[in-house]
C-alpha positions as CSV (number, residue, x, y, z in Angstrom):
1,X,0.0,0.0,0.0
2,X,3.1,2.0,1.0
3,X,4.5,1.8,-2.3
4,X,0.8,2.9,-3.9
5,X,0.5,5.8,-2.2
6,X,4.2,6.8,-3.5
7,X,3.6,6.1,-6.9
8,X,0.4,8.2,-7.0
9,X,1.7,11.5,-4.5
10,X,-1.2,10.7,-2.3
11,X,-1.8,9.9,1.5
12,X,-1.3,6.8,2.2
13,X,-5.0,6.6,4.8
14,X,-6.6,7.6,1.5
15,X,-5.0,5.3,-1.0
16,X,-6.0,2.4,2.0
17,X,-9.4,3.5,1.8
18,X,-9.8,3.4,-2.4
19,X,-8.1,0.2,-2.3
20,X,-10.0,-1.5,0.1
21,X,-13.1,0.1,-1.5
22,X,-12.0,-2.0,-4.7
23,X,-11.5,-4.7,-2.8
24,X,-15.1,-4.7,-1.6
25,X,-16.3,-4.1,-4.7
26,X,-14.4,-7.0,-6.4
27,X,-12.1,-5.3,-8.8
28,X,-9.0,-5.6,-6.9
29,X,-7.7,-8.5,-4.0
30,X,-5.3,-7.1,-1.2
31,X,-2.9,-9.9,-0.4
32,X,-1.0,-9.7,2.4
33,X,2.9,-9.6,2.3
34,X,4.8,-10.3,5.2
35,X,3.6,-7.1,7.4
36,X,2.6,-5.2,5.1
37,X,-0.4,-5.7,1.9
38,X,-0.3,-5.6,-1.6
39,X,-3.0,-5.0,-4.0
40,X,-3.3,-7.1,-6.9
41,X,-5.4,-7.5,-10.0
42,X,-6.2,-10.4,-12.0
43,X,-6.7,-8.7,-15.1
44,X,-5.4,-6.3,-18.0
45,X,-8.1,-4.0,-18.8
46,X,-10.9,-2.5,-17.3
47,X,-14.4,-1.7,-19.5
48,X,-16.9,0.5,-17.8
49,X,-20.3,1.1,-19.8
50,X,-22.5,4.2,-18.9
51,X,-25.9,4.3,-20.3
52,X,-26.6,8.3,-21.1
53,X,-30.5,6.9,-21.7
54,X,-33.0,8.9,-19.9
55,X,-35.7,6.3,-19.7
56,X,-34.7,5.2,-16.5
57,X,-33.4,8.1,-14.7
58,X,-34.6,11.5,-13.6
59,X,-32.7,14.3,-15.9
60,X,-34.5,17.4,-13.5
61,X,-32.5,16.1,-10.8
62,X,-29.6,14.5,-12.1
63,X,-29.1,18.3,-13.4
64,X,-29.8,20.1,-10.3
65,X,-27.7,17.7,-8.2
């Protein structure tokens, strides 16, 4: 996680927190290495699909949010 943080300039609490929020979410797996934990993915690309229909959503308040 150390390392992470480093490579992105960031905190390393709030690195921690993204990570293990991918972690929940399934998209990453933190293994643990010696004393310290390592994120890991077992994949090479990442496809993420937004639907900019408005059939199912709101616009009026997706707008004033």
């Amino acid at each position: 996680m150390r390392a992470a943080a480093r490579l992105v300039d960031r905190d390393i609490k709030n690195v921690s927190t993204a990570l293990n929020r991918l972690a929940e979410l399934g998209l990453v797996e933190i293994e643990q290495d010696g004393r310290s934990k390592r994120p890991v993915v077992t994949y090479d690309d990442i496809r993420i699909e937004i639907n900019l229909d408005e059939s199912g959503a709101d616009s009026e308040s997706a707008i004033s949010a």
